[in-house]
GUBA-425746 format. One record per atom (N, C-alpha, C, O, CB): atom name; x negated, y negated, z. Coordinates in nm, 3 decimals. Glycine has a CB too. Layout:
// residues N
<"CA"; <X; Y; Z>>;
...
//
This chain:
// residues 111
<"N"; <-0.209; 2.031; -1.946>>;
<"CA"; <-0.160; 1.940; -1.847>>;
<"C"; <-0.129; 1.807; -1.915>>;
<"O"; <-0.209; 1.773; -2.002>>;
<"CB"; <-0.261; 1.922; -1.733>>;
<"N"; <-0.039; 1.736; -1.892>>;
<"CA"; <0.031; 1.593; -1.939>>;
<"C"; <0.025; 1.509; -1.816>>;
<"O"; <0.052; 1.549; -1.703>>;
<"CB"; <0.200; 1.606; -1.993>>;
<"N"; <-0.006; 1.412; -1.842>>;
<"CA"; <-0.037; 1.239; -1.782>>;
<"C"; <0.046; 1.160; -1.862>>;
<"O"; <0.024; 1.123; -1.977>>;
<"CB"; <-0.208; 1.168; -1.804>>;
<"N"; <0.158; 1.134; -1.781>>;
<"CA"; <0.214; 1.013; -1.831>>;
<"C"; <0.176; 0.884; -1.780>>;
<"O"; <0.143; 0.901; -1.663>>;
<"CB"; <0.341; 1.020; -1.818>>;
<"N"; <0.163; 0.730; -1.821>>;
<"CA"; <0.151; 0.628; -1.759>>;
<"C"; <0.245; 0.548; -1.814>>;
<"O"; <0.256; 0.530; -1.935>>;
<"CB"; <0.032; 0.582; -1.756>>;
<"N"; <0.344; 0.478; -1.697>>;
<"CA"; <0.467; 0.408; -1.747>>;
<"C"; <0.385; 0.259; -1.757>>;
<"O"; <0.408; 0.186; -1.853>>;
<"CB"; <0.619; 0.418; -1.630>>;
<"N"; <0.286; 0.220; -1.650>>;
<"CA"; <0.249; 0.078; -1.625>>;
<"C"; <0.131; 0.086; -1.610>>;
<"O"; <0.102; 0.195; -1.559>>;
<"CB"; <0.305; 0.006; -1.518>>;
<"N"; <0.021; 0.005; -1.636>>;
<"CA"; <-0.121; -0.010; -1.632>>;
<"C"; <-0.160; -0.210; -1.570>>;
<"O"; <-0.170; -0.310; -1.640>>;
<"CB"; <-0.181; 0.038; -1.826>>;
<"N"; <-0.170; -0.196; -1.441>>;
<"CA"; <-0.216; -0.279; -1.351>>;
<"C"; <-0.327; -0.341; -1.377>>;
<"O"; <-0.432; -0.278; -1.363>>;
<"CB"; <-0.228; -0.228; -1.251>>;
<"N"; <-0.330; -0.463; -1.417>>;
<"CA"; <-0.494; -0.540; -1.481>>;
<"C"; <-0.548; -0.594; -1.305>>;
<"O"; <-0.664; -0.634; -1.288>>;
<"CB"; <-0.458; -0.743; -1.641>>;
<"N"; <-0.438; -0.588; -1.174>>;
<"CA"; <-0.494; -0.669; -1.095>>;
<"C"; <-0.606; -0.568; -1.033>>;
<"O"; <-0.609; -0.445; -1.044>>;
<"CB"; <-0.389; -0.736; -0.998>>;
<"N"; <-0.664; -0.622; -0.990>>;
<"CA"; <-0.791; -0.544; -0.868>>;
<"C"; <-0.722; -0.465; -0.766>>;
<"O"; <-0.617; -0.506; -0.718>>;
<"CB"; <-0.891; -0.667; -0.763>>;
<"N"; <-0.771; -0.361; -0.734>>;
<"CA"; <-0.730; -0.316; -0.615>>;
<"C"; <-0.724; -0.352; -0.496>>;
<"O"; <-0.791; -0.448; -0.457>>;
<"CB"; <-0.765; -0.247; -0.602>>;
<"N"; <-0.637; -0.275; -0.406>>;
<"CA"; <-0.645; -0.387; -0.236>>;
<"C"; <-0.762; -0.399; -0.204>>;
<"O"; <-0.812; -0.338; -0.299>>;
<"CB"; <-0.577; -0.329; -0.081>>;
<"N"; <-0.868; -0.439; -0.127>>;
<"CA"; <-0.923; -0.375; -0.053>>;
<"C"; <-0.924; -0.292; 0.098>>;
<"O"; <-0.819; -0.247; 0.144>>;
<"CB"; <-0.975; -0.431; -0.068>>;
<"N"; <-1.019; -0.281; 0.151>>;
<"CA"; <-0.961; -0.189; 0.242>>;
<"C"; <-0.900; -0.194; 0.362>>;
<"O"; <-0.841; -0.104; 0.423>>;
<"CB"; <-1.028; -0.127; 0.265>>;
<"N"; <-0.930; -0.368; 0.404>>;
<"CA"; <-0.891; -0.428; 0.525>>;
<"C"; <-0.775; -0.450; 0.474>>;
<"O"; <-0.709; -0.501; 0.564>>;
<"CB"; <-0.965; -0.543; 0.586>>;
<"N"; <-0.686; -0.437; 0.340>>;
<"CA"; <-0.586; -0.524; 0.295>>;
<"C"; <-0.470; -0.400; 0.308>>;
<"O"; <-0.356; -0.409; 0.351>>;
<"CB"; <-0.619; -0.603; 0.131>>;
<"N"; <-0.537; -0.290; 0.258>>;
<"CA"; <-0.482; -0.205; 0.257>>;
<"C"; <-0.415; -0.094; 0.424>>;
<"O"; <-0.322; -0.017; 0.448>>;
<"CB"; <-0.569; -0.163; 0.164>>;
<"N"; <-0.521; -0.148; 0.491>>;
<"CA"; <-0.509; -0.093; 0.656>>;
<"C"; <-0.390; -0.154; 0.682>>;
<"O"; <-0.290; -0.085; 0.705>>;
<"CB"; <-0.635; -0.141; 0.779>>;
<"N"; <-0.382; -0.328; 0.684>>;
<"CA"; <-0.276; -0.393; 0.686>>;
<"C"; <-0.163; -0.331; 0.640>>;
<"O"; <-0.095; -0.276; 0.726>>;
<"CB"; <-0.294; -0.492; 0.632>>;
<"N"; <-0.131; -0.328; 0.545>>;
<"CA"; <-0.074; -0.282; 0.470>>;
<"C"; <0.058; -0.111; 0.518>>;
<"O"; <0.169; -0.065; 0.492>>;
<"CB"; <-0.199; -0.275; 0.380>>;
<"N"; <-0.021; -0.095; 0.570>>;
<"CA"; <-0.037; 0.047; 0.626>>;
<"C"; <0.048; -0.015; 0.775>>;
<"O"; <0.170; -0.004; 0.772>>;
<"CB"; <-0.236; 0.120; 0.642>>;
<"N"; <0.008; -0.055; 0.855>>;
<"CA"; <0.016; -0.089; 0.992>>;
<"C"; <0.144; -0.144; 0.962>>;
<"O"; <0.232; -0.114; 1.042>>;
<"CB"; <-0.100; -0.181; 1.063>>;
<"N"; <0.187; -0.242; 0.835>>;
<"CA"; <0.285; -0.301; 0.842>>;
<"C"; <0.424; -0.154; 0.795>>;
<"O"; <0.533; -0.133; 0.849>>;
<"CB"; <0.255; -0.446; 0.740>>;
<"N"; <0.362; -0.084; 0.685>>;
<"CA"; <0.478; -0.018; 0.686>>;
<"C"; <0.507; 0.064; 0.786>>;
<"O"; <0.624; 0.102; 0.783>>;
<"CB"; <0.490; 0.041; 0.588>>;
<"N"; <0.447; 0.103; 0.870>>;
<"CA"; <0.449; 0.178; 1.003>>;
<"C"; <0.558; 0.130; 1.098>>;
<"O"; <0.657; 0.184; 1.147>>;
<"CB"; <0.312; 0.162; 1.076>>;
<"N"; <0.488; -0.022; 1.107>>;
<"CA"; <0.609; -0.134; 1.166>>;
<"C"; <0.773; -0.111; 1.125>>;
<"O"; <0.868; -0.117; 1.203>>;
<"CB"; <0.571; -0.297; 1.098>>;
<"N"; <0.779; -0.083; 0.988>>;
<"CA"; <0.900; -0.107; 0.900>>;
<"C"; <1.001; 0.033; 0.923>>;
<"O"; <1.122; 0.051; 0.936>>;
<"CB"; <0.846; -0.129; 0.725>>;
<"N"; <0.915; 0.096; 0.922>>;
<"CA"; <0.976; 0.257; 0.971>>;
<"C"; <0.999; 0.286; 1.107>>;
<"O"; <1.098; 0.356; 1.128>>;
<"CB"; <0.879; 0.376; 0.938>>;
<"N"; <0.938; 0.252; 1.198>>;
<"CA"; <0.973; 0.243; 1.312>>;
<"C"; <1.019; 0.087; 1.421>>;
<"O"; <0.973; 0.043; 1.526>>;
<"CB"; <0.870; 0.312; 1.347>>;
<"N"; <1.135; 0.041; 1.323>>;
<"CA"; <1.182; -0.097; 1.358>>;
<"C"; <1.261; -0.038; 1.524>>;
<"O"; <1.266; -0.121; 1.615>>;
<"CB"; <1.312; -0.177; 1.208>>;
<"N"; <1.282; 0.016; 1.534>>;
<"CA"; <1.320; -0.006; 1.694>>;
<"C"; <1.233; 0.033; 1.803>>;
<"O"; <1.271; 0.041; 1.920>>;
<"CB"; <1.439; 0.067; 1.728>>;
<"N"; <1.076; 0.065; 1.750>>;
<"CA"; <0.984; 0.044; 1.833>>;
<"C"; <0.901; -0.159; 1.821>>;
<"O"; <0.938; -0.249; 1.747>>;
<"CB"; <0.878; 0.189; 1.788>>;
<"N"; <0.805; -0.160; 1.909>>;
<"CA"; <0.794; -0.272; 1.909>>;
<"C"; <0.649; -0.298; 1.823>>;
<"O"; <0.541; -0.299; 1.881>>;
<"CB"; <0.810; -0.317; 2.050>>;
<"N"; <0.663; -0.320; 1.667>>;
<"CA"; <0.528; -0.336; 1.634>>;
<"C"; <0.406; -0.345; 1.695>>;
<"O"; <0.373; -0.435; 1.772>>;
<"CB"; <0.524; -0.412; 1.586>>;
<"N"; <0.306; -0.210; 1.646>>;
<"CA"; <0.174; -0.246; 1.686>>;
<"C"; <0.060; -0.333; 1.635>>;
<"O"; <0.050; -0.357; 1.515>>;
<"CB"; <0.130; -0.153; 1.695>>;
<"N"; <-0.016; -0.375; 1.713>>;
<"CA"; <-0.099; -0.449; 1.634>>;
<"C"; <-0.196; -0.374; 1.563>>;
<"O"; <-0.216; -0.264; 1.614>>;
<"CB"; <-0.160; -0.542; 1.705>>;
<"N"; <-0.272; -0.403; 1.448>>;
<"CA"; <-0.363; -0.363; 1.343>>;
<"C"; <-0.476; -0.285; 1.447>>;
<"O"; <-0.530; -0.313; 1.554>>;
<"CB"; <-0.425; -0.506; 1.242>>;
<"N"; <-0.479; -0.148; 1.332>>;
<"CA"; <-0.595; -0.036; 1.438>>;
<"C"; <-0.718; -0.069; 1.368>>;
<"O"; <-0.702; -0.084; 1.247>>;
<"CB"; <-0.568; 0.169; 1.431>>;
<"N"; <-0.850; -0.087; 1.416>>;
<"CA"; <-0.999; -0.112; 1.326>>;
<"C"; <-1.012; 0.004; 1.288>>;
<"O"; <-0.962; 0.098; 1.350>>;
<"CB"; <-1.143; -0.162; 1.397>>;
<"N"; <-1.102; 0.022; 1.144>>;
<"CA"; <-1.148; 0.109; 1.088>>;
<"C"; <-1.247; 0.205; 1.172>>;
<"O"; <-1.255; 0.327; 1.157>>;
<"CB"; <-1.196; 0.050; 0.987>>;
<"N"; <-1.310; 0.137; 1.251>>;
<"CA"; <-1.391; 0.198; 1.366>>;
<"C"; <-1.354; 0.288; 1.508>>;
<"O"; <-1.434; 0.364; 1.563>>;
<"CB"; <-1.447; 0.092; 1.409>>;
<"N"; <-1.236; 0.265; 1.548>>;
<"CA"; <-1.112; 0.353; 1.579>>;
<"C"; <-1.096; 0.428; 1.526>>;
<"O"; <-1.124; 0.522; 1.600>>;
<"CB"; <-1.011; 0.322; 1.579>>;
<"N"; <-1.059; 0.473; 1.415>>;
<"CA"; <-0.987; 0.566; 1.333>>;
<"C"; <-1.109; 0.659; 1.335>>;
<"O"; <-1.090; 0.769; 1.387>>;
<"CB"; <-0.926; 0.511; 1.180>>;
<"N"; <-1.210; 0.636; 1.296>>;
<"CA"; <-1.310; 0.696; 1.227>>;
<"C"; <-1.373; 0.747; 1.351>>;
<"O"; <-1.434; 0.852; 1.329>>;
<"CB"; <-1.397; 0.605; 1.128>>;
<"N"; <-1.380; 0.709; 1.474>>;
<"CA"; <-1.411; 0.777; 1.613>>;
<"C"; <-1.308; 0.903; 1.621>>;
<"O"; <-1.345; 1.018; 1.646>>;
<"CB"; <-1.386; 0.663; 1.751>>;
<"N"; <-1.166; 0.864; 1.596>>;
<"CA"; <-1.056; 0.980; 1.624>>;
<"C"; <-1.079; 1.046; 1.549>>;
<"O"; <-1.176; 1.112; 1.585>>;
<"CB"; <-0.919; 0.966; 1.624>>;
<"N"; <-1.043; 1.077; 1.444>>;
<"CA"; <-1.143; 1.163; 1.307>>;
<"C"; <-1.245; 1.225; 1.333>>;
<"O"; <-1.251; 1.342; 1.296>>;
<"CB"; <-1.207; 1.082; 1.199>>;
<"N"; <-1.359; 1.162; 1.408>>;
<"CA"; <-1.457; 1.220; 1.394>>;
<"C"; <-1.472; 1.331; 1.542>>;
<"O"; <-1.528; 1.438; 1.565>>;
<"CB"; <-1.563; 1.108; 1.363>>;
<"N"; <-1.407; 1.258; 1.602>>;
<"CA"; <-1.355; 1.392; 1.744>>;
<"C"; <-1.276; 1.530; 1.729>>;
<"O"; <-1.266; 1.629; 1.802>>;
<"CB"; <-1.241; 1.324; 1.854>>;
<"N"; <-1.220; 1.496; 1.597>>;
<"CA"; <-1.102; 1.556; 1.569>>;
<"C"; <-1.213; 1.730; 1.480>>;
<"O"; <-1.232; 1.851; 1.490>>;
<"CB"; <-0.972; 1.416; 1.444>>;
<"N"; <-1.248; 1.612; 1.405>>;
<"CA"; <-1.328; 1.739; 1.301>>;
<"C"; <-1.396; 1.805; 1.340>>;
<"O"; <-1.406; 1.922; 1.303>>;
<"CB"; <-1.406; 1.716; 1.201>>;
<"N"; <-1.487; 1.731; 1.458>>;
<"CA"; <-1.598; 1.838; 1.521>>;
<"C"; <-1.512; 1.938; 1.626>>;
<"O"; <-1.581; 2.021; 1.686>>;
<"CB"; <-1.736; 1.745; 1.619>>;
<"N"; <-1.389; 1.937; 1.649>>;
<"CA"; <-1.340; 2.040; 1.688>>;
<"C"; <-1.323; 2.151; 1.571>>;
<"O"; <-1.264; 2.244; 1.628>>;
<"CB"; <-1.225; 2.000; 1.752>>;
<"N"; <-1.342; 2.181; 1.460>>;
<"CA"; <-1.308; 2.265; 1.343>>;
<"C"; <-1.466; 2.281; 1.272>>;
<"O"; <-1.486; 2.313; 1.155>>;
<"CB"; <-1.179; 2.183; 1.235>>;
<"N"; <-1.562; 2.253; 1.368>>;
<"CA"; <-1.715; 2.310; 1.292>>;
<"C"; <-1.724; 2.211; 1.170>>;
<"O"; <-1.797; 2.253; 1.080>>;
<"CB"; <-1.713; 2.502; 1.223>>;
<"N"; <-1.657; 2.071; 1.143>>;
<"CA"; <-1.685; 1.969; 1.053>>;
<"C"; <-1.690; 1.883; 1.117>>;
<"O"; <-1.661; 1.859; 1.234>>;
<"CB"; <-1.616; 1.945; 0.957>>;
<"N"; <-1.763; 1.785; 0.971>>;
<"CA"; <-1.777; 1.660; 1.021>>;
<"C"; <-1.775; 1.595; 0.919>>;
<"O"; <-1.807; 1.643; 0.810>>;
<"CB"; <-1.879; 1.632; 1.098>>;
<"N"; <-1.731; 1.454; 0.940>>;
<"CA"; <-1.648; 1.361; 0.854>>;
<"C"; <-1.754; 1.291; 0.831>>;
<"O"; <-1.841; 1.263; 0.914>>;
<"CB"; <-1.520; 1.281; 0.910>>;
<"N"; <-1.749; 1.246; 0.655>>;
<"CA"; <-1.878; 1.111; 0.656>>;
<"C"; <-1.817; 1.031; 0.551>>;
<"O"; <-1.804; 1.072; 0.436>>;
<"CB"; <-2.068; 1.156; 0.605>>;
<"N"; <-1.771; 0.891; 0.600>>;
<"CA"; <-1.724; 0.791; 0.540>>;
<"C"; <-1.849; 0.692; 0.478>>;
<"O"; <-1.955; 0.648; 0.522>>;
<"CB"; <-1.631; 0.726; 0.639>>;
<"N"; <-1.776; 0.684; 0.351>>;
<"CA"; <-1.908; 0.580; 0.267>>;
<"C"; <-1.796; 0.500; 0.163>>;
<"O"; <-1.696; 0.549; 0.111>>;
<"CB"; <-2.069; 0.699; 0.145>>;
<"N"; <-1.840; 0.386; 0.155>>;
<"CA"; <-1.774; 0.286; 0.077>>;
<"C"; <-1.823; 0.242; -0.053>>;
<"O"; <-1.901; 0.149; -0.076>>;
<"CB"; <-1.766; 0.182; 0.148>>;
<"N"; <-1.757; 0.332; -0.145>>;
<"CA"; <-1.791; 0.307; -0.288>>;
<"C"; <-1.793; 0.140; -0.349>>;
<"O"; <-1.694; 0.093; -0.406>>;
<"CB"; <-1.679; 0.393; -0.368>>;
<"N"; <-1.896; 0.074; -0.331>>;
<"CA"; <-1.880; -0.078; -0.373>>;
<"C"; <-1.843; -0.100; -0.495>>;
<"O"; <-1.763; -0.193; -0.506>>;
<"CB"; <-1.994; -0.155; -0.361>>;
<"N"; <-1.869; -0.054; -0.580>>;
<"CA"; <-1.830; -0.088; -0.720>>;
<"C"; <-1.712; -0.037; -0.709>>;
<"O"; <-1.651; -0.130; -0.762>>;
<"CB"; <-1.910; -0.035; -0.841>>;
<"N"; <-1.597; 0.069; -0.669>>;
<"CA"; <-1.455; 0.066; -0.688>>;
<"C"; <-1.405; 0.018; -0.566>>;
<"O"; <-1.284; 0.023; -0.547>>;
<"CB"; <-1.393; 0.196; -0.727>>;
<"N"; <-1.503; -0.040; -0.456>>;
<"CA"; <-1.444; -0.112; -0.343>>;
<"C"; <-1.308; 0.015; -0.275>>;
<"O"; <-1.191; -0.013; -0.246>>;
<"CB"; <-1.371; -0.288; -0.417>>;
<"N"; <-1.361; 0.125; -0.267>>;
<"CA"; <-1.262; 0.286; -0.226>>;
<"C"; <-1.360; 0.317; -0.130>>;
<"O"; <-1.483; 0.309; -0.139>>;
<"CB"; <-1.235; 0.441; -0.365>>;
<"N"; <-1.281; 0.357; -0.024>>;
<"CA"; <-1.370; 0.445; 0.066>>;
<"C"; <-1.341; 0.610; 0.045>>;
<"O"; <-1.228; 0.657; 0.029>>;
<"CB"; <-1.339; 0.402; 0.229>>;
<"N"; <-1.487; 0.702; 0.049>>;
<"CA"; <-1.488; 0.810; -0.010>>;
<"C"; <-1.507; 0.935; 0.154>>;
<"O"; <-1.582; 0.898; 0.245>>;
<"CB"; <-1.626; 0.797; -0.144>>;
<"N"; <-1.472; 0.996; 0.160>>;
<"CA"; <-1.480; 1.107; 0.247>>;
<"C"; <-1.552; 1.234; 0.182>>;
<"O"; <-1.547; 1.296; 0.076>>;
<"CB"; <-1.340; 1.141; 0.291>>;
<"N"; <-1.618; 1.237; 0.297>>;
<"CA"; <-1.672; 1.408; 0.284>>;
<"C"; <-1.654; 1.483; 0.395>>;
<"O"; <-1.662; 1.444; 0.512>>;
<"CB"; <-1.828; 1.431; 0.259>>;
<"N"; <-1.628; 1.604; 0.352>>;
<"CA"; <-1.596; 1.716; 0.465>>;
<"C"; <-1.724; 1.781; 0.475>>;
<"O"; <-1.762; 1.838; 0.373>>;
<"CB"; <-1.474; 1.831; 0.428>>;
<"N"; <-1.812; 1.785; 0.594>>;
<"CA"; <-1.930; 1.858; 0.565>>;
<"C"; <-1.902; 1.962; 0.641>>;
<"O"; <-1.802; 1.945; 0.712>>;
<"CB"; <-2.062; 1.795; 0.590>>;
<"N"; <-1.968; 2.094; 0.654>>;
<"CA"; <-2.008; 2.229; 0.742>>;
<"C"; <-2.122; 2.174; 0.821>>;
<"O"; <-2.231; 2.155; 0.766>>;
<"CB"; <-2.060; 2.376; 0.646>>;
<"N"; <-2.101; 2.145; 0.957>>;
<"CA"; <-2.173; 2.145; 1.050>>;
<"C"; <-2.286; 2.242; 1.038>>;
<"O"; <-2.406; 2.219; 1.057>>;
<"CB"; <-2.101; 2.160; 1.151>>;
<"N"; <-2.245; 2.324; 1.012>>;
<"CA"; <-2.376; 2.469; 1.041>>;
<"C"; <-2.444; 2.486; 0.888>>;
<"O"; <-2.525; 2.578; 0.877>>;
<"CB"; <-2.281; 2.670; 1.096>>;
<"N"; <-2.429; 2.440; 0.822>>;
<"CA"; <-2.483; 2.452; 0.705>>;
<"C"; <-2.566; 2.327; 0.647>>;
<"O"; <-2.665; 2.316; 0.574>>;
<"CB"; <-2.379; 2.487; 0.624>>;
<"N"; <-2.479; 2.237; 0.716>>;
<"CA"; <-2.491; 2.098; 0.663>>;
<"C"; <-2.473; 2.077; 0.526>>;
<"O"; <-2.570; 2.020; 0.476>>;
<"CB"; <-2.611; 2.045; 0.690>>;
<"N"; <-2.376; 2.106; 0.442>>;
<"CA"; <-2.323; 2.116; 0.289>>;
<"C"; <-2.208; 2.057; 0.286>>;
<"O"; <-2.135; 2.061; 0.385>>;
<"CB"; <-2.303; 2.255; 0.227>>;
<"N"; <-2.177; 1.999; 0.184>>;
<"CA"; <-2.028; 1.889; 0.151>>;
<"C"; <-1.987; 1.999; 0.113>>;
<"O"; <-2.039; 2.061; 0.021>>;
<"CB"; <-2.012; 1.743; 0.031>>;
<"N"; <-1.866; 2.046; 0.194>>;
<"CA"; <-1.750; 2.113; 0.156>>;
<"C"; <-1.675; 2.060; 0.069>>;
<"O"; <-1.645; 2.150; -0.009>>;
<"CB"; <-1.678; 2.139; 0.246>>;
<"N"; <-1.618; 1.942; 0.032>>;
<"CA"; <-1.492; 1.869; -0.012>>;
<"C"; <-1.536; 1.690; 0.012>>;
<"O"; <-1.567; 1.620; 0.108>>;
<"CB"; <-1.342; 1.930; 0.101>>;
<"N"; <-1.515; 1.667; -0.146>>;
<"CA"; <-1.556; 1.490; -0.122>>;
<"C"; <-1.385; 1.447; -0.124>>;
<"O"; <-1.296; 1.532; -0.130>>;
<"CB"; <-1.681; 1.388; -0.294>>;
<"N"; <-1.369; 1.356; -0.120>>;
<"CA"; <-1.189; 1.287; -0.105>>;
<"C"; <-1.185; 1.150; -0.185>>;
<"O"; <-1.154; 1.059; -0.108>>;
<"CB"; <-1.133; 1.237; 0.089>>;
<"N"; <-1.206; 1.109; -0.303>>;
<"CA"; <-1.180; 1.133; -0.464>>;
<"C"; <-1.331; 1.188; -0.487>>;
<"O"; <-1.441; 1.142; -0.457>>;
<"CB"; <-1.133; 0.972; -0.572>>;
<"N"; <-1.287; 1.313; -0.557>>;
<"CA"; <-1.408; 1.365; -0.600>>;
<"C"; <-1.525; 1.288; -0.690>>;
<"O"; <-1.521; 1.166; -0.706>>;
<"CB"; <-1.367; 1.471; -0.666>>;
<"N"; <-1.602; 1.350; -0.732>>;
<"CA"; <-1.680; 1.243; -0.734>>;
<"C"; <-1.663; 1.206; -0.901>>;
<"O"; <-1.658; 1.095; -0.953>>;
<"CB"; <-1.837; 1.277; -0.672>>;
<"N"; <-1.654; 1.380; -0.987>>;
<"CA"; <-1.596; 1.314; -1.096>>;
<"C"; <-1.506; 1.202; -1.157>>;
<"O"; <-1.517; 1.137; -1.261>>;
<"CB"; <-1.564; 1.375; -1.123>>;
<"N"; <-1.364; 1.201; -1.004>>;
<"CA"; <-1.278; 1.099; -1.039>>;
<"C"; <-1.309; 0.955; -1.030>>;
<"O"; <-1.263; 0.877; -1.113>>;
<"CB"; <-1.177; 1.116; -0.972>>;
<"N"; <-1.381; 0.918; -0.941>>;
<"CA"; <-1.493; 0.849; -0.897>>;
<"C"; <-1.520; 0.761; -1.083>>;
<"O"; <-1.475; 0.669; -1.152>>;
<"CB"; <-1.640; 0.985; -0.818>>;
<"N"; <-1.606; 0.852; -1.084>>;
<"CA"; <-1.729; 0.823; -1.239>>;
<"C"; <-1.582; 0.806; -1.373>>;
<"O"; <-1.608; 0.746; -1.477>>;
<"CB"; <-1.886; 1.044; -1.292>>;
<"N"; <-1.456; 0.857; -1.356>>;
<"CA"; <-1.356; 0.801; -1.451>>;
<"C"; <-1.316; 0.666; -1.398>>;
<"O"; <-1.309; 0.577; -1.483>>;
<"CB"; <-1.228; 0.896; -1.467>>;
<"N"; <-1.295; 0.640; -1.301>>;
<"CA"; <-1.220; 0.526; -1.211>>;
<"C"; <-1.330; 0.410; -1.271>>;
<"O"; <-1.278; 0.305; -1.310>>;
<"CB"; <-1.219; 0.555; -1.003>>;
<"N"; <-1.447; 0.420; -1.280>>;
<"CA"; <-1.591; 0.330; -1.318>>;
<"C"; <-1.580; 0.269; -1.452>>;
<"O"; <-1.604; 0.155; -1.492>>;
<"CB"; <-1.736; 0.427; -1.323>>;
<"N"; <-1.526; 0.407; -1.530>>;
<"CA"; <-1.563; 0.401; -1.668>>;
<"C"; <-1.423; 0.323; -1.730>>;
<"O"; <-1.420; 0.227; -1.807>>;
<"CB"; <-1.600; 0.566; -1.736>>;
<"N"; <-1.319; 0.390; -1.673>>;
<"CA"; <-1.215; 0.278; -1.689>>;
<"C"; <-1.165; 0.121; -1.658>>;
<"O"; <-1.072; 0.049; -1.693>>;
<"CB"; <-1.147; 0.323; -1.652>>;
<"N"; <-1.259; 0.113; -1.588>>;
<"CA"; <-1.288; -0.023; -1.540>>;
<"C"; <-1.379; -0.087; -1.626>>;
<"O"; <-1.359; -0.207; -1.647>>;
<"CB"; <-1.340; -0.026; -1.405>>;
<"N"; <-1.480; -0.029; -1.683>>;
<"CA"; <-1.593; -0.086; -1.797>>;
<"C"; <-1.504; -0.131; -1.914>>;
<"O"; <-1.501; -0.238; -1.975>>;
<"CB"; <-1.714; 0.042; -1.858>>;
<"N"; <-1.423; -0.002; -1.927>>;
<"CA"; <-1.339; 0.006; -2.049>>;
<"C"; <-1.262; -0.153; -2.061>>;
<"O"; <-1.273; -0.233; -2.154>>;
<"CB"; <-1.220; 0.146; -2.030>>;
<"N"; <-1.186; -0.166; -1.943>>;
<"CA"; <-1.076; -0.283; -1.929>>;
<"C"; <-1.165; -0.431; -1.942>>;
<"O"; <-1.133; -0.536; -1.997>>;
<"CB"; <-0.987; -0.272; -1.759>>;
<"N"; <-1.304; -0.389; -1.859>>;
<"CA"; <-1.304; -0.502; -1.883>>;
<"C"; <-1.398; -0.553; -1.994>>;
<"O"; <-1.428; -0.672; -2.001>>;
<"CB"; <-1.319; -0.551; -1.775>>;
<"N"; <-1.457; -0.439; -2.102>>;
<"CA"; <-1.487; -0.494; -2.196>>;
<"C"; <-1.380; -0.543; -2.293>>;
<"O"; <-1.412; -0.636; -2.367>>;
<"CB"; <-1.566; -0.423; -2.240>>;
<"N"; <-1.241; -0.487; -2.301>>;
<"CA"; <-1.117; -0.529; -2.391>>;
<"C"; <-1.113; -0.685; -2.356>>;
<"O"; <-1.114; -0.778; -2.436>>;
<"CB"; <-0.958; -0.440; -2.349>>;
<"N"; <-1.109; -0.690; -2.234>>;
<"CA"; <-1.034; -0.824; -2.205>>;
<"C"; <-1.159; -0.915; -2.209>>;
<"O"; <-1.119; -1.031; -2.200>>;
<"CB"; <-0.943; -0.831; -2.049>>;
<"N"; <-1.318; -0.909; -2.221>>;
<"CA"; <-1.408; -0.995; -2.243>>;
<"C"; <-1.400; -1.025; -2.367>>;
<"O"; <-1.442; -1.137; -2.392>>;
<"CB"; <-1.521; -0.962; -2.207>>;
<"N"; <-1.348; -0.945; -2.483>>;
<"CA"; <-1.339; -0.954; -2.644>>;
<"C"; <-1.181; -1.052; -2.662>>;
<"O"; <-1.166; -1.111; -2.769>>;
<"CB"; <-1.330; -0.759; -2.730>>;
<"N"; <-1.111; -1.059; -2.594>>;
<"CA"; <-1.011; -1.096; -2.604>>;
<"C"; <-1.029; -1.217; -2.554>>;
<"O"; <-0.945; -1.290; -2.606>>;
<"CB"; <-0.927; -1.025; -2.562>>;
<"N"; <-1.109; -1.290; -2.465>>;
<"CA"; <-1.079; -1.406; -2.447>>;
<"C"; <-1.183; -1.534; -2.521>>;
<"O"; <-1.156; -1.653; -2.504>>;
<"CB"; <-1.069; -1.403; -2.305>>;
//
């Protein structure tokens, strides 16, 4: 398998309220002849979601990775109670960390 990277981003990531925004606005942009909605809370979403899954014998569990400031999903089995599926796994997770150590030990030697 090949990974190309054309550009490598030194800024921080959105966070997540920035990114909801974000979201709401391109929504706006795509549907310009409706009348923009206003911004949905994270707490909304995560009620609809969570109505949604327990119709399919799952259930959704949101947790907020602080150190990559990412919110992480798990798909659990109700009847088992076992993580089916995390949503960045967790390995990618522990690269996302380490590449961040990486950057920012370069740029502590550099200045």
């Amino acid at each position: 398998m090949s990974i190309s990277v054309s550009a490598i981003s030194t800024a921080p990531p959105p966070t997540m309220d920035q990114r909801v925004h974000l979201a709401t606005q391109n929504q706006g942009q795509s549907q310009s002849q409706q009348e923009p909605r206003p911004p949905v809370s994270m707490d909304t979403v995560i009620a609809e979601l969570s109505d949604v899954s327990a119709a399919f014998s799952k259930r959704l569990s949101f947790q907020l990775n602080e150190k990559l400031d990412q919110v992480v999903v798990k798909v659990i089995d109700t009847e088992t109670d076992t993580v089916i599926r995390e949503l960045p796994p967790e390995e990618l997770q522990n690269v996302h960390e380490r590449i961040r150590e990486v950057m920012g030990i370069l740029f502590d030697e550099r200045a």
